[in-house]
C-alpha positions as CSV (number, residue, x, y, z in Angstrom):
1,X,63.8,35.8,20.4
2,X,62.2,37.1,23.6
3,X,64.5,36.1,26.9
4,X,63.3,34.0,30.0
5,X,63.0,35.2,33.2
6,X,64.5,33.1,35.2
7,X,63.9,32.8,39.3
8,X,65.5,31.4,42.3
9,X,62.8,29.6,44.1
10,X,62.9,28.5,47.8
11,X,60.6,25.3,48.1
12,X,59.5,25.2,52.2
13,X,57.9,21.8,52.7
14,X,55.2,20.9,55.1
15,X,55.3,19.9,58.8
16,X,56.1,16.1,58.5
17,X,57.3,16.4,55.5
18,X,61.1,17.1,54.1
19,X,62.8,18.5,51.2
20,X,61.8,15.2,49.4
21,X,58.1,16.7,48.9
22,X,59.4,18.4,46.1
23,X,60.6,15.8,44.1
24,X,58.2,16.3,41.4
25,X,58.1,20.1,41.1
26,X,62.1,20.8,41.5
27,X,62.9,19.2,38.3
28,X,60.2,21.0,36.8
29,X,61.3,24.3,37.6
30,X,65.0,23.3,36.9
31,X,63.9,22.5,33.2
32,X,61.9,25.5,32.6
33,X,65.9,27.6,33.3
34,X,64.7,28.3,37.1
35,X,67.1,27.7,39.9
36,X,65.6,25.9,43.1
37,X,66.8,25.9,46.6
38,X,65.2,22.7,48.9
39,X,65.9,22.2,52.2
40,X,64.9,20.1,55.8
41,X,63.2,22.7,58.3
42,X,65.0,21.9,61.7
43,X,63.6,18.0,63.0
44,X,62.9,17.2,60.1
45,X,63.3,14.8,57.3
46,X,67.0,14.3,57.6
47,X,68.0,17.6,59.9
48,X,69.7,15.5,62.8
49,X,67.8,18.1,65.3
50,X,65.4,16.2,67.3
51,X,61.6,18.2,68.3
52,X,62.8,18.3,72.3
53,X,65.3,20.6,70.9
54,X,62.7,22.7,69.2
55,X,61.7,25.7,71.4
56,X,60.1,28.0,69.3
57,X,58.7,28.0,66.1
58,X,61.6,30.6,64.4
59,X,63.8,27.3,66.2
60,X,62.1,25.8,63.5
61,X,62.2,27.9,60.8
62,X,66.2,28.4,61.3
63,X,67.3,26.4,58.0
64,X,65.0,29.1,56.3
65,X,66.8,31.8,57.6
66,X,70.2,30.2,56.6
67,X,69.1,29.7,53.2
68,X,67.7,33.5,53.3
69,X,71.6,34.6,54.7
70,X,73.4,33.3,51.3
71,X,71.1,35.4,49.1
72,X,72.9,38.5,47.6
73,X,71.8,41.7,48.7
74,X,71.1,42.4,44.9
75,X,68.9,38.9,44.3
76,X,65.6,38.1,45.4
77,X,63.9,35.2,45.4
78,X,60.6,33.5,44.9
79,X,59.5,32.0,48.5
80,X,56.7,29.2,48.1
81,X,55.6,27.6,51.4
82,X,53.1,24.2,51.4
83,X,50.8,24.2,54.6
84,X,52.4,24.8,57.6
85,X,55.6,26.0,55.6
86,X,53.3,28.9,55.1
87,X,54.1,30.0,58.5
88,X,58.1,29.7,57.6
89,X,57.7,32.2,54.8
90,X,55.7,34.7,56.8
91,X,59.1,34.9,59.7
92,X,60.9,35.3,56.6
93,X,58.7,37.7,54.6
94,X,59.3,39.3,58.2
95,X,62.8,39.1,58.1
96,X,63.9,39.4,54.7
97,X,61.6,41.3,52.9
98,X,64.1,43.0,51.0
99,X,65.1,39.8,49.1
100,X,61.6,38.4,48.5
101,X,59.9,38.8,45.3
102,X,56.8,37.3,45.7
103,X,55.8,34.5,48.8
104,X,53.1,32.0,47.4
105,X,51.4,30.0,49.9
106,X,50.0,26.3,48.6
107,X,47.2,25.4,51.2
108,X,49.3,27.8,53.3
109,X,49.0,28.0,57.0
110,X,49.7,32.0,57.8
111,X,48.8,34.3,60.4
């Protein structure tokens, strides 16, 4: 019997949007043997930040980057970013590329 693959996906949620958004596709995942890492970006859904505290966009991004600092150096993980949580995974991808397998962008905002 062949083996699954299995990933760890990071799910980076839209602006106005929270970890919530993934309600549907993190059980999903989780069933097919996946493990799946969801998260608030900073301001958002239930991160107590508020936006006047929000000075740049990697202020942002900065639950990303915390997620990106537990990953073993010997892991990498599957990044997917919906709209502007396409311009999350580019800082990472910029930052982390060493522990990034592959970035997908859904209707992906990236410069």
């Amino acid at each position: 019997m062949e083996e699954k693959l299995q990933r760890n996906f990071v799910l980076v949620h839209d602006a106005c949007f929270g970890a919530w958004s993934w309600y549907k596709l993190q059980p999903l995942l989780e069933a097919a043997g996946h493990s799946v890492t969801v998260f608030d970006l900073s301001a958002s859904g239930i991160d107590p930040k508020s936006l006047d505290e929000l000075r740049t966009f990697p202020d942002y991004t900065l639950p990303l980057f915390k997620v990106m600092e537990l990953i073993p150096p010997d892991e990498k993980v599957v990044l997917v970013g919906h709209g502007l949580g396409g311009m999350n995974l580019a800082f990472a991808m910029e930052k982390y590329p060493e522990k990034i397998s592959v970035a997908v962008f859904s209707c992906g905002f990236h410069a």
